[in-house]
C-alpha positions in Angstrom: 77.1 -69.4 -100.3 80.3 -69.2 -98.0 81.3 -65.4 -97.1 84.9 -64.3 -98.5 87.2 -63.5 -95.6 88.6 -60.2 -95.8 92.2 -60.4 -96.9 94.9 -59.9 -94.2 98.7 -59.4 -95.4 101.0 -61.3 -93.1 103.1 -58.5 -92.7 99.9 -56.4 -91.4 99.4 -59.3 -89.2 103.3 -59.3 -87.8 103.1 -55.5 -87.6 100.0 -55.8 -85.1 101.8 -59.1 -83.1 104.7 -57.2 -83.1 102.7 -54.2 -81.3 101.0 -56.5 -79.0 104.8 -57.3 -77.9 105.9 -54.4 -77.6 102.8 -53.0 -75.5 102.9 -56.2 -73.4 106.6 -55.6 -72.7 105.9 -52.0 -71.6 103.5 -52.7 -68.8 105.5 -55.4 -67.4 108.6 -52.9 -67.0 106.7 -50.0 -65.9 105.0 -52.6 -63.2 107.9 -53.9 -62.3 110.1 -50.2 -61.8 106.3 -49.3 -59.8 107.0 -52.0 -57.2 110.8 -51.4 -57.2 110.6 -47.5 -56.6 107.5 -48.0 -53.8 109.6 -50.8 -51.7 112.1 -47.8 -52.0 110.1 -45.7 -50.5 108.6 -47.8 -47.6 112.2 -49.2 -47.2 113.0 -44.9 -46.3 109.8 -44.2 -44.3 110.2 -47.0 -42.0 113.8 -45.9 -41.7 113.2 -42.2 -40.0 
């Protein structure tokens, strides 16, 4: 006999895409203001 799958709502299944977005987007700009603030800060050592 075949197992049922266990029912998913799409909206349950947009909601947790939708986080995955979000989450994604987050690391991206925190990486990117990372590498922007330490070429600041090299850019200011190198210049004393």
């Amino acid at each position: 006999m075949e197992r049922a799958k266990p029912y998913r709502s799409l909206s349950l299944e947009a909601q947790i895409m939708n986080a995955d977005a979000i989450h994604a987007a987050l690391g991206l700009t925190f990486t990117a203001i990372w590498l922007l603030v330490g070429q600041i800060l090299v850019a200011n050592r190198q210049d004393c």
